[in-house]
Structure formats: C-alpha cells, structure tokens
mmCIF file of the C-alpha atoms, coordinates in Angstrom:
data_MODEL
# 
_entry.id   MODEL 
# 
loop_
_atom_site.group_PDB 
_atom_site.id 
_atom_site.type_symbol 
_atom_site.label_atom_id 
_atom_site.label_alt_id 
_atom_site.label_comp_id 
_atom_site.label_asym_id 
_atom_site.label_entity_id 
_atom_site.label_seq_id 
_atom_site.pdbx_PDB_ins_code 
_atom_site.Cartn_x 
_atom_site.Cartn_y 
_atom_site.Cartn_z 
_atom_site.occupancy 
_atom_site.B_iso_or_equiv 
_atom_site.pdbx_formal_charge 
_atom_site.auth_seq_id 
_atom_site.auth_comp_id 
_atom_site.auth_asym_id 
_atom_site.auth_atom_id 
_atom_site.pdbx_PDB_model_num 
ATOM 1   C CA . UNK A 1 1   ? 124.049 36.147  18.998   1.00 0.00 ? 1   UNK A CA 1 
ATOM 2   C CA . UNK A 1 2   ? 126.696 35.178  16.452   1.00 0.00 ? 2   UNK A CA 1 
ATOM 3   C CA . UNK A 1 3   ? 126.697 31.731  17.498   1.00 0.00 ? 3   UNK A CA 1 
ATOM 4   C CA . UNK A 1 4   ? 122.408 31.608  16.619   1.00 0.00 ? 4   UNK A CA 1 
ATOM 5   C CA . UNK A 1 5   ? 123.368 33.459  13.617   1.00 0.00 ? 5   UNK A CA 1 
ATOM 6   C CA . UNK A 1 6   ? 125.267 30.383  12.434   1.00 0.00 ? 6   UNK A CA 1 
ATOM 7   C CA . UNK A 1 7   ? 123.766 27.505  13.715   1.00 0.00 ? 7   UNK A CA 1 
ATOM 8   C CA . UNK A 1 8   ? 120.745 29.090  11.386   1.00 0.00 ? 8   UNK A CA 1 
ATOM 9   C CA . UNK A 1 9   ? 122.898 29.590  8.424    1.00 0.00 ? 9   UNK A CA 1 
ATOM 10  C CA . UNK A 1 10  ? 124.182 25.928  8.948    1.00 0.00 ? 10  UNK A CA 1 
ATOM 11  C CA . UNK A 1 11  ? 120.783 24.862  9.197    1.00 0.00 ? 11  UNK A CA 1 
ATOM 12  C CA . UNK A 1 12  ? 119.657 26.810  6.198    1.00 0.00 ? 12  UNK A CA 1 
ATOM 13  C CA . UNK A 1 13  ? 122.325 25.180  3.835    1.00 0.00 ? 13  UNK A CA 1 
ATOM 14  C CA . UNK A 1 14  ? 121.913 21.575  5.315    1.00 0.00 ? 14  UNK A CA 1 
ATOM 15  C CA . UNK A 1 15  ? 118.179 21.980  4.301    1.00 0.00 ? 15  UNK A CA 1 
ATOM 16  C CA . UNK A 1 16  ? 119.227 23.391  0.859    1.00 0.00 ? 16  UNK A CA 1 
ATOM 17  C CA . UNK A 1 17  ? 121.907 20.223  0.419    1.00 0.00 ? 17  UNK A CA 1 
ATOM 18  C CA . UNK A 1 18  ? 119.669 18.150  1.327    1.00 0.00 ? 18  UNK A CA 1 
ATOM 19  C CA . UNK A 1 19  ? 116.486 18.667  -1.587   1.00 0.00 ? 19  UNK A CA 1 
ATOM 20  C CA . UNK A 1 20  ? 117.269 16.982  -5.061   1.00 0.00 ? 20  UNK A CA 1 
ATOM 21  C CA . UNK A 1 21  ? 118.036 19.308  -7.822   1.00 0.00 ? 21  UNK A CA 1 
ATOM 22  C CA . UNK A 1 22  ? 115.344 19.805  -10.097  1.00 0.00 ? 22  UNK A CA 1 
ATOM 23  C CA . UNK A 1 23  ? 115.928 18.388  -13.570  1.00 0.00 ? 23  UNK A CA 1 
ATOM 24  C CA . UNK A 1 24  ? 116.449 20.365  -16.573  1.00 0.00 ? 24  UNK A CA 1 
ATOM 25  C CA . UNK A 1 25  ? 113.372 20.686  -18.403  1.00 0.00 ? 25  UNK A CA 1 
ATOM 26  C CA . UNK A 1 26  ? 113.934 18.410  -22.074  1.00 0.00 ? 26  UNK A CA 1 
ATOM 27  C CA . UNK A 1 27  ? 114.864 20.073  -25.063  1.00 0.00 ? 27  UNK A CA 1 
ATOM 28  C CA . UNK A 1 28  ? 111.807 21.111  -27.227  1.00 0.00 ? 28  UNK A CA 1 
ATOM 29  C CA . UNK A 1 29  ? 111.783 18.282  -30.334  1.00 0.00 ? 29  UNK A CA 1 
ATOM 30  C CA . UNK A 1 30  ? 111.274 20.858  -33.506  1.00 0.00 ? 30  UNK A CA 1 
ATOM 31  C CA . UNK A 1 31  ? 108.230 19.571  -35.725  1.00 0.00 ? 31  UNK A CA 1 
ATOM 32  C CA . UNK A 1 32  ? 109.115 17.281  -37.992  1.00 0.00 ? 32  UNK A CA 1 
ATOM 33  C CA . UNK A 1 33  ? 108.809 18.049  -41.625  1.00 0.00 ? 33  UNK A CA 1 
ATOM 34  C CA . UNK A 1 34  ? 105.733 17.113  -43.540  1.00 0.00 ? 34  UNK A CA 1 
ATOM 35  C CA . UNK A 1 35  ? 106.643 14.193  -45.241  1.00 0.00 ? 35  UNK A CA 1 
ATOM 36  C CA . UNK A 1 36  ? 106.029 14.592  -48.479  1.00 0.00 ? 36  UNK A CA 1 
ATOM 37  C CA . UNK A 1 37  ? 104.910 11.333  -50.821  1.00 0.00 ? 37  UNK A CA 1 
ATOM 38  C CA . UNK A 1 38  ? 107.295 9.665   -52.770  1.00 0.00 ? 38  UNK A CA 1 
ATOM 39  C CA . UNK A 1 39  ? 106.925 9.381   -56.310  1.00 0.00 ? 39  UNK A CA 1 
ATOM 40  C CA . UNK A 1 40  ? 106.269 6.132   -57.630  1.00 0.00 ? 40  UNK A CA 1 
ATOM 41  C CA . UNK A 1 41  ? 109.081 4.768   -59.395  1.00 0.00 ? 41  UNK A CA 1 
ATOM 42  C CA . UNK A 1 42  ? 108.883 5.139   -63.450  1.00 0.00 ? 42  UNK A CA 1 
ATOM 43  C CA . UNK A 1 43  ? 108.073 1.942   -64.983  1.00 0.00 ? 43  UNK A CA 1 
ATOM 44  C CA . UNK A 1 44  ? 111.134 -0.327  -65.906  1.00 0.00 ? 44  UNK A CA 1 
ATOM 45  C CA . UNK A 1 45  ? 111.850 0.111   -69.551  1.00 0.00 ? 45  UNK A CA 1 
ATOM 46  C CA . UNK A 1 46  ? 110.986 -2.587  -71.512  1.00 0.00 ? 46  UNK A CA 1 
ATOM 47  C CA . UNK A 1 47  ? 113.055 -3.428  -74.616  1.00 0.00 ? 47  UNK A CA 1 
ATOM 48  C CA . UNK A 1 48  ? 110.737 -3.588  -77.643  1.00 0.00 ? 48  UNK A CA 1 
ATOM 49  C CA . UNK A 1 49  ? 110.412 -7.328  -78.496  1.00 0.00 ? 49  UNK A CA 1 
ATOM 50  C CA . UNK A 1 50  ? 112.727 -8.160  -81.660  1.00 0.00 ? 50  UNK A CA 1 
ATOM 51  C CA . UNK A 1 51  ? 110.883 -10.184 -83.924  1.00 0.00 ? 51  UNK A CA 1 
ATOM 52  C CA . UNK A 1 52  ? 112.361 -11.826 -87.100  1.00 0.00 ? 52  UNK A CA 1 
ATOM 53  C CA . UNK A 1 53  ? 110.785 -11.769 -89.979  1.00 0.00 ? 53  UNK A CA 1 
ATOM 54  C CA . UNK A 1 54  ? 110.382 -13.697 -93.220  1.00 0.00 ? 54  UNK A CA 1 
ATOM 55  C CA . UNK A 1 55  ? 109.800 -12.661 -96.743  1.00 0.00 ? 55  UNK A CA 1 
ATOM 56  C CA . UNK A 1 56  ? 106.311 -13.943 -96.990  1.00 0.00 ? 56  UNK A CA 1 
ATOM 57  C CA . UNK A 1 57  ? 105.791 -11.941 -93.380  1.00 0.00 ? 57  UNK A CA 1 
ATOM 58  C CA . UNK A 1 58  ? 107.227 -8.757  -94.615  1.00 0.00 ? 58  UNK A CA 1 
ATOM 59  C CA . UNK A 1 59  ? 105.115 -9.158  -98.008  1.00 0.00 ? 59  UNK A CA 1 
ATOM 60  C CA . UNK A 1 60  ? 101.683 -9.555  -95.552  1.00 0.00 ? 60  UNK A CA 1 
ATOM 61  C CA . UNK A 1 61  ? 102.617 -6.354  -93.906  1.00 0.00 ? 61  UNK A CA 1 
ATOM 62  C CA . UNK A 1 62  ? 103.690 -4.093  -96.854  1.00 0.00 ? 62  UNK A CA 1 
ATOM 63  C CA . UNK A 1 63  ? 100.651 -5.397  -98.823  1.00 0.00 ? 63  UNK A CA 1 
ATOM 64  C CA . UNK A 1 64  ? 98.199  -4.412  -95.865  1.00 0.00 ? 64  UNK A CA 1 
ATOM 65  C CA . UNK A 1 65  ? 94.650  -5.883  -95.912  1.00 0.00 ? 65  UNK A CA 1 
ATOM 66  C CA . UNK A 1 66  ? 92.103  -6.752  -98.953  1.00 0.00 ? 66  UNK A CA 1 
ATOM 67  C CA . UNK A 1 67  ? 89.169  -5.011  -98.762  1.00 0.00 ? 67  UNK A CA 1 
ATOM 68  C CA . UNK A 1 68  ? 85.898  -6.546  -99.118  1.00 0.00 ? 68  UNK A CA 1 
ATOM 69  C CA . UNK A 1 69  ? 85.430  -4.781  -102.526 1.00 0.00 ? 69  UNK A CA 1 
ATOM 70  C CA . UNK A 1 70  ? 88.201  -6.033  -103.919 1.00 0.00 ? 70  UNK A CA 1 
ATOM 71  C CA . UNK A 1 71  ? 87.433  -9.470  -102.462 1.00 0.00 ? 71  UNK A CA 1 
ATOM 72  C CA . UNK A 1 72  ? 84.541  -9.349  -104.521 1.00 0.00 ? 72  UNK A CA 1 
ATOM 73  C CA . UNK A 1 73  ? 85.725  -7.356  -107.852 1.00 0.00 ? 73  UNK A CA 1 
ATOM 74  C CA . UNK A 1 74  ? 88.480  -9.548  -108.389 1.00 0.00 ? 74  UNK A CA 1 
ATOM 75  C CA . UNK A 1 75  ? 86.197  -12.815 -108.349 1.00 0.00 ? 75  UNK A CA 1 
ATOM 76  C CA . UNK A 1 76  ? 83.612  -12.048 -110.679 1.00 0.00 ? 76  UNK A CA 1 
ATOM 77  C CA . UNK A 1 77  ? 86.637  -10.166 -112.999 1.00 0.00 ? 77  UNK A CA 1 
ATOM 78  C CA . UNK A 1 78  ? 88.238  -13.638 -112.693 1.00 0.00 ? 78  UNK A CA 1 
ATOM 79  C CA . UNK A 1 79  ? 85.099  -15.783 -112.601 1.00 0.00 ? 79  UNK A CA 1 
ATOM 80  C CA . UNK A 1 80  ? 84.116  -13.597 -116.492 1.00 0.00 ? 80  UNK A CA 1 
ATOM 81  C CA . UNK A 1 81  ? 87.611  -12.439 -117.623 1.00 0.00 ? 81  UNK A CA 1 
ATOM 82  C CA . UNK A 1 82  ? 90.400  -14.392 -116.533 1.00 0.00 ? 82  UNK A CA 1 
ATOM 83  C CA . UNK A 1 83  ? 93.757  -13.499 -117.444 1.00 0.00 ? 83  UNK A CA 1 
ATOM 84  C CA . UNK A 1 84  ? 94.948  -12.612 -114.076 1.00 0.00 ? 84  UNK A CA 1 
ATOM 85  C CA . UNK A 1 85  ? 92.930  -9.507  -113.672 1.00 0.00 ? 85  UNK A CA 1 
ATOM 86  C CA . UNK A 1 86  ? 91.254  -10.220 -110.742 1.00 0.00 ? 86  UNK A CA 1 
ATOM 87  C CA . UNK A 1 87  ? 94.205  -10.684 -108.907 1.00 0.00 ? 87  UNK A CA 1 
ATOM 88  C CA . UNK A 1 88  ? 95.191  -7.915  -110.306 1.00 0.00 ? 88  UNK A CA 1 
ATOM 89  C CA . UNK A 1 89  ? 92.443  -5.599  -108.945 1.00 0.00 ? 89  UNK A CA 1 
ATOM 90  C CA . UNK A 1 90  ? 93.203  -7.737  -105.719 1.00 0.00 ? 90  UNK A CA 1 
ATOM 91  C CA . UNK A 1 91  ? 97.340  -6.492  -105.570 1.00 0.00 ? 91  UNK A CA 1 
ATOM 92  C CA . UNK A 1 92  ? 97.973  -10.067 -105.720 1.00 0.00 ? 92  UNK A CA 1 
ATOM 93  C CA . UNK A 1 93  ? 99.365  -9.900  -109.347 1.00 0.00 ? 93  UNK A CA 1 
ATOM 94  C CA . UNK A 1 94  ? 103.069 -10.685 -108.451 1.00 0.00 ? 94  UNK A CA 1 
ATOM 95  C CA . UNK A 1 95  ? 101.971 -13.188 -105.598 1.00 0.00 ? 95  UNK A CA 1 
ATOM 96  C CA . UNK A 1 96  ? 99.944  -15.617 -108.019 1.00 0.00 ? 96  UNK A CA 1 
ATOM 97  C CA . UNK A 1 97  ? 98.087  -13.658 -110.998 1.00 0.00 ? 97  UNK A CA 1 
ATOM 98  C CA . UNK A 1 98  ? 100.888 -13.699 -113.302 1.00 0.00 ? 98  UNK A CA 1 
ATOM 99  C CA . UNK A 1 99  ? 100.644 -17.801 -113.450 1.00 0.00 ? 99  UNK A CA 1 
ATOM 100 C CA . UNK A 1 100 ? 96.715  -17.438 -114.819 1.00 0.00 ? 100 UNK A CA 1 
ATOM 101 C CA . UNK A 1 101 ? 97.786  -14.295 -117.416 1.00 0.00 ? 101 UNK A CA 1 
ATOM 102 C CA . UNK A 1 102 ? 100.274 -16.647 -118.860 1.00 0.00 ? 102 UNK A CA 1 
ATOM 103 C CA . UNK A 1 103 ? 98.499  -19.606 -118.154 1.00 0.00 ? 103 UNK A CA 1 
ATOM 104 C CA . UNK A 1 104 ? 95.506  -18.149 -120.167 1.00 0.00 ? 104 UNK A CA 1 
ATOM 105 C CA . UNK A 1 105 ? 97.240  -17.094 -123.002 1.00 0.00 ? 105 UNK A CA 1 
ATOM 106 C CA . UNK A 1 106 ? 99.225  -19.753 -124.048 1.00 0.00 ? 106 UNK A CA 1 
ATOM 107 C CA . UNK A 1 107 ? 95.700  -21.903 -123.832 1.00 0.00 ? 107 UNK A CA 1 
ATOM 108 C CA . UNK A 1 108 ? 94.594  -19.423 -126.157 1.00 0.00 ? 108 UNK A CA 1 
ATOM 109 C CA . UNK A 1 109 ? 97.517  -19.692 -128.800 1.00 0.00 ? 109 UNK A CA 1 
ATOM 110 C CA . UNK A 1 110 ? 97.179  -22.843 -128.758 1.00 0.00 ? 110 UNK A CA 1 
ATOM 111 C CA . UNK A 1 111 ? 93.476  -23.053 -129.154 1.00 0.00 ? 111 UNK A CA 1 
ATOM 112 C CA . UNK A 1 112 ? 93.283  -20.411 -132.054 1.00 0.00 ? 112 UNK A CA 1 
ATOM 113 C CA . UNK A 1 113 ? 96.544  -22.183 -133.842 1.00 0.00 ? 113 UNK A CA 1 
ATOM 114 C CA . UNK A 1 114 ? 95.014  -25.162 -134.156 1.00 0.00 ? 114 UNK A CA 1 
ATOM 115 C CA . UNK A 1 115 ? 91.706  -23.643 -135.094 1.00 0.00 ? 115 UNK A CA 1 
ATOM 116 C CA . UNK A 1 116 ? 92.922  -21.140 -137.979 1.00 0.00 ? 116 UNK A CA 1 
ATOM 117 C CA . UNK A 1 117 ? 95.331  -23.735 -138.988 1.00 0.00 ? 117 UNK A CA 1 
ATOM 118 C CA . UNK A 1 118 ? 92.634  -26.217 -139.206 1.00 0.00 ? 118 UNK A CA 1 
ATOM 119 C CA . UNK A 1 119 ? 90.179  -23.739 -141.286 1.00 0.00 ? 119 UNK A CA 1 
ATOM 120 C CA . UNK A 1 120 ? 92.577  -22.717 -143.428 1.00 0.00 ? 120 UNK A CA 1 
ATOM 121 C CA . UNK A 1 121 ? 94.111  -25.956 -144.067 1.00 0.00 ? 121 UNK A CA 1 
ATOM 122 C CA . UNK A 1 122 ? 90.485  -27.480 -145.160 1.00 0.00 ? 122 UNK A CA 1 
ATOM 123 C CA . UNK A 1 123 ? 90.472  -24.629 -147.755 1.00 0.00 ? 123 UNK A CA 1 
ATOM 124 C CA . UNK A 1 124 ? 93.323  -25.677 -149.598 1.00 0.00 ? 124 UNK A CA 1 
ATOM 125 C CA . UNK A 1 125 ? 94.195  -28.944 -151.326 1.00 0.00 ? 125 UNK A CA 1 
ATOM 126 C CA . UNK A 1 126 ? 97.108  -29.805 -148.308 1.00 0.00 ? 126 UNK A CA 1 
ATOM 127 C CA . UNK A 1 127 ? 94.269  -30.671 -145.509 1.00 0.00 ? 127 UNK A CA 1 
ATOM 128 C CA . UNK A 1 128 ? 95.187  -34.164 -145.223 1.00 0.00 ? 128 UNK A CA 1 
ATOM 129 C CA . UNK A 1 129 ? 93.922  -36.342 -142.365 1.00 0.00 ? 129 UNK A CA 1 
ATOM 130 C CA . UNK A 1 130 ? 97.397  -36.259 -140.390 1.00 0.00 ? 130 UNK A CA 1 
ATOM 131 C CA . UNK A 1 131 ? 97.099  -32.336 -140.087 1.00 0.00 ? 131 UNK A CA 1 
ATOM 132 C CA . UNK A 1 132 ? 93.254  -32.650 -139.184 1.00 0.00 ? 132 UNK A CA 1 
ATOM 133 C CA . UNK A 1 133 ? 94.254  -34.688 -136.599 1.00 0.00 ? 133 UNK A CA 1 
ATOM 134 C CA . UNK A 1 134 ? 96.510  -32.804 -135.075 1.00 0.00 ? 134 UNK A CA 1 
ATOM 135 C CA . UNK A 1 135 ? 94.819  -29.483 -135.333 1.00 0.00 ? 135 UNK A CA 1 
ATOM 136 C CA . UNK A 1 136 ? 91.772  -31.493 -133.073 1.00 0.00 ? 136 UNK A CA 1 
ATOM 137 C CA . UNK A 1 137 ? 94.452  -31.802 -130.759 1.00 0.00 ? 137 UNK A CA 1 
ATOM 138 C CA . UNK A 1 138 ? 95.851  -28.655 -130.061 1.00 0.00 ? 138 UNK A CA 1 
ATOM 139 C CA . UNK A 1 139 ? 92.048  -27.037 -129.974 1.00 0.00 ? 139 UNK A CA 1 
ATOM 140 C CA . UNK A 1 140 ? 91.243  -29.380 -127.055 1.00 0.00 ? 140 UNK A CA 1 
ATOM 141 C CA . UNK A 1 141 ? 94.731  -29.115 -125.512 1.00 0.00 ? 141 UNK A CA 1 
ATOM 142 C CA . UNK A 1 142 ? 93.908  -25.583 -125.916 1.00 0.00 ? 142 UNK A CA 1 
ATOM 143 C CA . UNK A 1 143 ? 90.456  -25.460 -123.955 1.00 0.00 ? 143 UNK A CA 1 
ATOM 144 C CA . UNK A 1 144 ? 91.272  -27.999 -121.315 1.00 0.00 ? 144 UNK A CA 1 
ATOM 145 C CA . UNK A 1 145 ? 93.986  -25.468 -120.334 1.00 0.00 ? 145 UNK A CA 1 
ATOM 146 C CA . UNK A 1 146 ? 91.084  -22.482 -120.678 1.00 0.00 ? 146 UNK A CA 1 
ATOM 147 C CA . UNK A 1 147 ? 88.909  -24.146 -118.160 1.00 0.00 ? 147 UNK A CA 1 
ATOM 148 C CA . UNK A 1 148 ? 91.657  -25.490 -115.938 1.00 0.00 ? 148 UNK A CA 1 
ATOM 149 C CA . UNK A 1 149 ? 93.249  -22.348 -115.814 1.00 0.00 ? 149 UNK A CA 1 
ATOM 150 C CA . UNK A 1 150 ? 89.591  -20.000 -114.862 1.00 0.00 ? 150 UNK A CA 1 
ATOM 151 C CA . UNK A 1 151 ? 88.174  -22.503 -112.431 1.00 0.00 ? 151 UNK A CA 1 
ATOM 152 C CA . UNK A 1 152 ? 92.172  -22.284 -110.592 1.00 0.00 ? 152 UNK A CA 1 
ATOM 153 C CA . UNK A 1 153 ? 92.178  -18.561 -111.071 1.00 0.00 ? 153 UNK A CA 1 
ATOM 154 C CA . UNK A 1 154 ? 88.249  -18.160 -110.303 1.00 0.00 ? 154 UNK A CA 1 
ATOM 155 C CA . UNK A 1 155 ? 88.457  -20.261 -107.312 1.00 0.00 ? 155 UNK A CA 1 
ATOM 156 C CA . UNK A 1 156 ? 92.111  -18.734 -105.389 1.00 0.00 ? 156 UNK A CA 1 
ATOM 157 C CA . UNK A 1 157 ? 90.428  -15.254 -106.432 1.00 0.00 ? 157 UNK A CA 1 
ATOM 158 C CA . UNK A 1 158 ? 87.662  -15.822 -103.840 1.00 0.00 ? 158 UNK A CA 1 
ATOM 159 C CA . UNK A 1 159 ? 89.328  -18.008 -100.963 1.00 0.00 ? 159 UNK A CA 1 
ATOM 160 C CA . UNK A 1 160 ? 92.558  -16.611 -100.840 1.00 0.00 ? 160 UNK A CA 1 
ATOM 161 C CA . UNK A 1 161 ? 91.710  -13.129 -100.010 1.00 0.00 ? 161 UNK A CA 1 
ATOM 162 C CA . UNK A 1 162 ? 90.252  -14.272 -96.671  1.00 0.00 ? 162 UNK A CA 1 
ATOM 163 C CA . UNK A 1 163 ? 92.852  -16.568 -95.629  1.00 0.00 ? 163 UNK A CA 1 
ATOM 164 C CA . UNK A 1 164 ? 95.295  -13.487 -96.545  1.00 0.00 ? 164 UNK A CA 1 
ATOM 165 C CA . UNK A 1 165 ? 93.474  -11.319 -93.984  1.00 0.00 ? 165 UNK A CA 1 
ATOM 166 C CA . UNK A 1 166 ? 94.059  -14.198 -91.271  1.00 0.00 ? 166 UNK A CA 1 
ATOM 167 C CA . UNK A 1 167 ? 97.332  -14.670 -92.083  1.00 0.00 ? 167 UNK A CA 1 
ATOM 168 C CA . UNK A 1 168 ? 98.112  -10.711 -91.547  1.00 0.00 ? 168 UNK A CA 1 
ATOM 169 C CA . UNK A 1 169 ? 95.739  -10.380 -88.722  1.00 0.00 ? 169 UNK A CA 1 
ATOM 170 C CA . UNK A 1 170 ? 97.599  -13.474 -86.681  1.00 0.00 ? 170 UNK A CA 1 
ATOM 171 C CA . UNK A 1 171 ? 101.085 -11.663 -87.879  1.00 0.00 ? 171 UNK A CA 1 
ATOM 172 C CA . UNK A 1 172 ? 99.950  -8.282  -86.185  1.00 0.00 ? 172 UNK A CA 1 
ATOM 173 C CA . UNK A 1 173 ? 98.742  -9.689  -82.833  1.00 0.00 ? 173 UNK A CA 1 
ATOM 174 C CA . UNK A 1 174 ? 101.968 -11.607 -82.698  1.00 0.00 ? 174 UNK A CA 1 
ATOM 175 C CA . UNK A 1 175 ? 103.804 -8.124  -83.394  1.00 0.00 ? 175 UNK A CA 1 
ATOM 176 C CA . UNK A 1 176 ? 101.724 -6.372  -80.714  1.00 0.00 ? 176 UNK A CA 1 
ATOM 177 C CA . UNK A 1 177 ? 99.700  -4.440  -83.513  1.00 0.00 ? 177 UNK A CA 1 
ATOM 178 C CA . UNK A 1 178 ? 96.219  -3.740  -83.318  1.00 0.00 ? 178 UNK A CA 1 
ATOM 179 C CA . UNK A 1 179 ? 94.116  -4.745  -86.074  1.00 0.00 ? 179 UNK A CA 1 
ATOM 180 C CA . UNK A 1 180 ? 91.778  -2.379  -87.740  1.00 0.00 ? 180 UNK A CA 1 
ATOM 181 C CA . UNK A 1 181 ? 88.018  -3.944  -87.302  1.00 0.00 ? 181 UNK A CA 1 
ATOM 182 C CA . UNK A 1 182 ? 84.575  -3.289  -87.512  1.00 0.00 ? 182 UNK A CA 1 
ATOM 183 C CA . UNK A 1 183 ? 81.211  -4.577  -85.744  1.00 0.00 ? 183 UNK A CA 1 
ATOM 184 C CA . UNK A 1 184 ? 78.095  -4.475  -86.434  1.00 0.00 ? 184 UNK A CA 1 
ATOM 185 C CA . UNK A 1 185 ? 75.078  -3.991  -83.715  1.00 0.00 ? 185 UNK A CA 1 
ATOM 186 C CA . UNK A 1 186 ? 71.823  -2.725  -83.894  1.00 0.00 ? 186 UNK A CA 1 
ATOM 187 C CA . UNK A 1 187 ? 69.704  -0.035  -82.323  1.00 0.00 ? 187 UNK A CA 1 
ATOM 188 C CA . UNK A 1 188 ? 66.721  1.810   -81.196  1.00 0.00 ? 188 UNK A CA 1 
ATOM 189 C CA . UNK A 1 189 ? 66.268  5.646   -80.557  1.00 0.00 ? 189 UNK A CA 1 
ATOM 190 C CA . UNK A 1 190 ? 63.286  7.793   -79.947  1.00 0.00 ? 190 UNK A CA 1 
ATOM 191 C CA . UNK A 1 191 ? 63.408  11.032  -81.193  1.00 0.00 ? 191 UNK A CA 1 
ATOM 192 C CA . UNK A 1 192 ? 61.749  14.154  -79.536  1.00 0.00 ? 192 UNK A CA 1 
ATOM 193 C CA . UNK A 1 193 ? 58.745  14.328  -82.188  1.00 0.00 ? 193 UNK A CA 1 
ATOM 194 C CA . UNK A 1 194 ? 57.996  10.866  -81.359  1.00 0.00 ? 194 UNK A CA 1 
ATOM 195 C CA . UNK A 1 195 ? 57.938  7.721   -82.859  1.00 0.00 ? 195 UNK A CA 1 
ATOM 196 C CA . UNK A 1 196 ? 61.378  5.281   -82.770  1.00 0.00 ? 196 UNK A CA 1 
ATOM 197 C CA . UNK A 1 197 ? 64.070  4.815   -84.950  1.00 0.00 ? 197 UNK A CA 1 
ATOM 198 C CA . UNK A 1 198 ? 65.431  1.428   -85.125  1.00 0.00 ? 198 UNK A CA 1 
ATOM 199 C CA . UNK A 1 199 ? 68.638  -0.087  -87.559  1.00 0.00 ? 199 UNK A CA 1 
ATOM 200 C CA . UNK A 1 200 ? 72.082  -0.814  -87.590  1.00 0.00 ? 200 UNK A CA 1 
ATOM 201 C CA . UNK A 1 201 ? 75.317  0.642   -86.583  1.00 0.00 ? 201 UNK A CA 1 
ATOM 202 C CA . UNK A 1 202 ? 78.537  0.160   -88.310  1.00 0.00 ? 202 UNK A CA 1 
ATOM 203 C CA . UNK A 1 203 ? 81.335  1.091   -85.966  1.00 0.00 ? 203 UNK A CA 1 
ATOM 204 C CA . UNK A 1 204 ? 85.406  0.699   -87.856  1.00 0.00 ? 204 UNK A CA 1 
# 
C-alpha cells in the first residue's frame, strides 16, 4: 500500500515538473498623459531698423504734409501779392519765402528811388540829363527784379508743394510709416422709399 502510495506521489510531481510555468501576466502600461500642444514659439525680436537721417529729411518730417488748401492759397497769394506770403501760408517761409520777401523789396526800393528821385528832380532846376539817365535805370532795374522775382516765387509756390509731398511720402515708406491717403470711388444705393442714390465717396 505504501509503496502505490508513492509511486503515485512520484508520478504526481513528475507530471507537475514536467508542464511549463505559466508566464507572469505584463505589467499594466498606465495611460499616457494627454499631450497637450505646444505653444508656438514667440516671434524672434526684431531690432527696429536704424535709419540715419539728414537735415533736409528731418525738416520733411517735422514739417508734415501741405495740404491741398494751402497748395492753392499760397499760389494765387503769390501769383497777386508776392512778398513771400504764399510760402508763408504754405510753412515754407524759412525753406525759400524769405529769398522772394527780400527779393521783392529791394526791387521795390529801387524802383520807387529812382522814380521819386526822378519826379522830384524834374521839379527843380538840378534835373540834368546825367541824373535822368540814371533814374531810367534804377526804375527798370527795379521792375525787371519785380517780375523776375513773382514769376520765381509764383511758379515754386505751385510746383514745389507737390514734389514736397513725394519727397515725404518716399521718406515714410522708407521709414516703415504709413502715409495718410485718400481715394475717391463712386456709388449707388437704393433707399427703402425707392428711387437710387448715386455719387461719390471720399474715404481719408
């Protein structure tokens, strides 16, 4: 009996020897974390561009644009009056009015010199042919420098304006500076009572 007793035991464990071990089951993997998005990267910073300027370039910008008004005020002022007004109304007095205002009045002193000199000399027994003479002179050294002097002034009072405003314009786009501008289109609406409006839209 003991000896069947143990040749079943022996049995038993030579059967249990003999099947493989089962494996371990694998280690559960925690979730991974959501990934969350990456910020996009801040722009590089971009040193602002160092631009030299001159004198005339620094006058353009601290005088700023002329206005259509004054375009036109300071022509006719100049084209009637002279003197360097019209720049004047234009803020270009410093730049190139001041020439005209002197310009135009020492034409004039000279002009009405010769002219009282040469009226007062013919009353009065001293007019002598010599002083005629050069009294002619001065009067038309006098009004040549009248009309030289308004057609300069009348003429820079209307074209320079507008090559000003180019000149500034082309200086701010080269500064990265937006110029102010305006435009002009036209349109068509219908209201609710009928009909259409139609006309033009100024947009600055």
């Amino acid at each position: 009996m003991r000896a069947a007793i143990s040749i079943l035991v022996v049995a038993l464990t030579g059967v249990a020897s003999a099947q493989a071990p089962e494996p371990y089951p694998p280690p559960q993997q925690p979730y991974p974390p959501p990934q969350q998005p990456y910020a996009a990267p801040p722009p590089a910073y971009q040193q602002p561009m160092q631009v030299q300027l001159t004198l005339d370039e620094q006058y353009l910008l601290e005088r700023g644009y002329i206005s259509d008004g004054q375009h036109i005020a300071g022509g006719a002022v100049a084209l009637f009056f002279g003197m360097g007004i019209g720049h004047a109304i234009q803020g270009r007095w410093s730049e190139k009015g001041f020439i005209f205002t002197i310009g135009d009045l020492a034409s004039t002193t000279v002009l009405m010199y010769g002219f009282f000199d040469q009226v007062i000399g013919c009353f009065e027994a001293a007019c002598t042919e010599s002083r005629e003479d050069r009294n002619f002179r001065l009067m038309a050294v006098g009004l040549v420098g009248l009309l030289v002097f308004r057609t300069w002034e009348t003429i820079d009072a209307f074209a320079a304006p507008a090559a000003h405003n180019r000149k500034l314009r082309a200086l701010h786009y080269r500064l990265g500076m937006r110029p102010p501008g305006y435009a002009l289109s036209p349109y068509l609406s219908r209201p609710q009572d009928g009909g259409s409006v139609a006309g033009l839209s100024l947009r600055f």
